[in-house]
N, C-alpha and C positions, 0 to 999 in steps of 0.2 A: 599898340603894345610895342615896346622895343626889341630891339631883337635880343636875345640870350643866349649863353653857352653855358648857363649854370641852370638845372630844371628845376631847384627847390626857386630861384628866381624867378625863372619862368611859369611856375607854379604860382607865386604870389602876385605877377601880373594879370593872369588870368584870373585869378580872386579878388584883383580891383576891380576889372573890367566885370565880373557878377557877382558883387559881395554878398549879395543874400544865391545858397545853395541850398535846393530840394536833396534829400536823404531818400534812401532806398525804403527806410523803413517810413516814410511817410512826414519826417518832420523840415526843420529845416535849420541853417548852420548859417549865422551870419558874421563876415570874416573882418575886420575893422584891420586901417593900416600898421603897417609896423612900427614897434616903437624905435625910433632913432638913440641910440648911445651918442658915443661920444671918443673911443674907443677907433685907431685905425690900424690896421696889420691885415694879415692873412689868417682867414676863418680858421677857424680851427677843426670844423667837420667838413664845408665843403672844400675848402682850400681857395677862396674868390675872395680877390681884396675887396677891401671897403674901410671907410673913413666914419661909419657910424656904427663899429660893434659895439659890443657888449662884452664884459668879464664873462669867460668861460664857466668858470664857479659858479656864476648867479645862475646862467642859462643851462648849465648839462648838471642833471640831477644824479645822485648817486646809487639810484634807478637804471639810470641808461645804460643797454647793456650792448653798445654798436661802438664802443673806445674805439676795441680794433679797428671800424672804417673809420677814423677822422681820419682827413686830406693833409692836415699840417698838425699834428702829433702837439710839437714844440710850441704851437702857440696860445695864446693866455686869451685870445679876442673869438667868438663868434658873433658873424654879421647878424646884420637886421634881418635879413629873409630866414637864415636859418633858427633864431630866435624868437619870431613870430611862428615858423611852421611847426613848432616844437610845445609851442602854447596853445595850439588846439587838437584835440585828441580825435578830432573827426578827419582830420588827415594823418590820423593812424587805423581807425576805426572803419574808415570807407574806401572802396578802389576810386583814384583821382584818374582825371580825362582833364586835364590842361591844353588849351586852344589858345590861339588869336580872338577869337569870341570870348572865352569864358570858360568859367570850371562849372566842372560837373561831378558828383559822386553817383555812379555807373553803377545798377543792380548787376547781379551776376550775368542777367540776360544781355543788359544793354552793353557790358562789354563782348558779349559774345557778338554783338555787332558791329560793333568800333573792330575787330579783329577781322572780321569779314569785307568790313564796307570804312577803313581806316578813313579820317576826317583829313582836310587839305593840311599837309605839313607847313609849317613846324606842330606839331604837339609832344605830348606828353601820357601816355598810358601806365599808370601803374595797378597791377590788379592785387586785392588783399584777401586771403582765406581767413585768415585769422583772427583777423583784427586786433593785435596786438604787438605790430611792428612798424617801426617807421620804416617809410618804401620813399619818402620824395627825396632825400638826399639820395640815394643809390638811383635813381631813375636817370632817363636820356630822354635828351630832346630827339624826336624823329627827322628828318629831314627829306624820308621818301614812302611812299602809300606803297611804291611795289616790296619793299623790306624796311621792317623795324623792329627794333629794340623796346620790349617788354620789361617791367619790372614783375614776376609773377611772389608775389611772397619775396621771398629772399635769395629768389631766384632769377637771373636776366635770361631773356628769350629771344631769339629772332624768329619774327613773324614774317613768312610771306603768302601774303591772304590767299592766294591761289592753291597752292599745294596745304595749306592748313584748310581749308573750306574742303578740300578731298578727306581731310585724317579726318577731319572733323563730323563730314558727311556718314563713313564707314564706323566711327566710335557711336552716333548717335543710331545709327542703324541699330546697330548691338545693346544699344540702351534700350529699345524698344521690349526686349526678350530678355537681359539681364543685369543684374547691378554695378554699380560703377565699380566697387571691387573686385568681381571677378573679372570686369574687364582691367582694371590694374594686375592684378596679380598675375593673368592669364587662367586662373582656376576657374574653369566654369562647370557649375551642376548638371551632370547627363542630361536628367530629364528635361531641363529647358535646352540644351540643345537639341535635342529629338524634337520639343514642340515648336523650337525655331525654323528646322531643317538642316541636316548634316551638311550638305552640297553649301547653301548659302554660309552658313558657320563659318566653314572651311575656306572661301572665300574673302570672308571679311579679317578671318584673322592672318591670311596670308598678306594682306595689307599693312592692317595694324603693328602686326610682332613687330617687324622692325625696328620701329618709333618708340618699343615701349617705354626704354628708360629715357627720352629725352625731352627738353622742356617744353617744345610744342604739345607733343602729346599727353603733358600733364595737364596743361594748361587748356589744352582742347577737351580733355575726360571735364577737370572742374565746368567747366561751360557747356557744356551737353545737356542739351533737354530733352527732353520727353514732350509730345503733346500736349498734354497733359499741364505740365512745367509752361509752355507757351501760354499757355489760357489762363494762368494766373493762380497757380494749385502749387504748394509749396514744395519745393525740392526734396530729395530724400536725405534726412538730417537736417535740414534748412539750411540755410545760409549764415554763419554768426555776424558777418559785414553787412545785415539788412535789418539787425533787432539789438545792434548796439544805441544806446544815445550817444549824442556828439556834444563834449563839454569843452568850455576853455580853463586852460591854466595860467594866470598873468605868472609873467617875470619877479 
């Protein structure tokens, strides 16, 4: 793979290097190369010359609703990478893990371990709730395991897996005795803290408060399991980035 500074690039070399990709929800996404234009200028969403775009008009639909992030506003060309990533809805639909090796669409679990146990840099992490956003044009190339840069939703993160495996540790703790919302909101139900233990309660959320509003600990509540959740038992509301299908849209 060559080296990158643009991730929706770095994205589509990693979809050469494993064009056929397994889905969370059990199927699979096969990624064919980009179509070459003809077209040369500066993208128009990522901002990365190139000598093979495309008309803007053909490729950004009147659908799309990220105008505000285009890179270069002014111009009429988006490139090849970002016009292929834009054709398949399964890199809207799925959280992307872009490598040296290969892409991968990451169940909610397996990014909770990419987060923990980060792959050799450079990669690329974007994680999606929604499934209903594009996240590769806004992502970052990583460049170090001890701090990176998340795409979580529409939201960037810095990760450093040591002190996130802590928040992470103390929210999953809490998950054991109550629900992901009352650990967002801080409102938790008496009677399950009494069956938890006041002493321990008190403890874990001495930790947690701090973090509540910020992107790790969003990002570590979504990734929280349960035992339960380990062993292969659906999350509480499911996941909707594990029971979408993955289609293409040609140009």
């Amino acid at each position: 793979m060559r080296e990158q500074t643009c991730p929706v690039a770095f994205i589509y070399d990693a979809a050469r290097a494993t064009p056929d990709v397994a889905t969370p929800s059990g199927g699979m996404t096969h990624y064919d190369p980009a179509p070459l234009g003809e077209m040369a200028g500066t993208c128009w969403l990522c901002g990365c010359p190139t000598r093979h775009g495309h008309p803007r008009k053909r490729v950004i639909k009147p659908t799309f609703t990220d105008g505000n992030r285009a890179r270069a506003p002014w111009s009429d060309v988006v490139c090849e990478h970002c016009a292929w990533a834009l054709s398949y809805k399964s890199l809207r639909n799925y959280s992307i893990l872009a490598t040296k090796e290969g892409l991968l669409h990451p169940s909610r679990a397996e990014v909770r371990e990419v987060l923990l146990n980060p792959p050799e840099p450079p990669f690329v992490l974007c994680a999606a709730t929604s499934g209903q956003r594009w996240l590769h044009f806004k992502g970052a190339i990583a460049h170090s395991k001890a701090r990176f840069g998340v795409r979580f939703e529409d939201v960037p993160v810095w990760v450093a897996p040591e002190s996130f495996r802590a928040l992470l540790e103390s929210i999953e703790e809490l998950y054991t005795a109550f629900t992901k919302a009352e650990i967002e909101s801080g409102n938790y139900q008496v009677h399950r803290i009494l069956r938890f233990g006041m002493k321990r309660w008190e403890e874990l959320i001495e930790r947690v408060a701090p973090h509540r509003k910020s992107g790790p600990f969003k990002l570590a509540l979504f990734v929280a399991q349960r035992e339960e959740q380990a062993n292969g038992k659906e999350d509480e509301g499911g996941c909707t980035t594990d029971s979408i299908p993955a289609t293409k849209t040609l140009l």
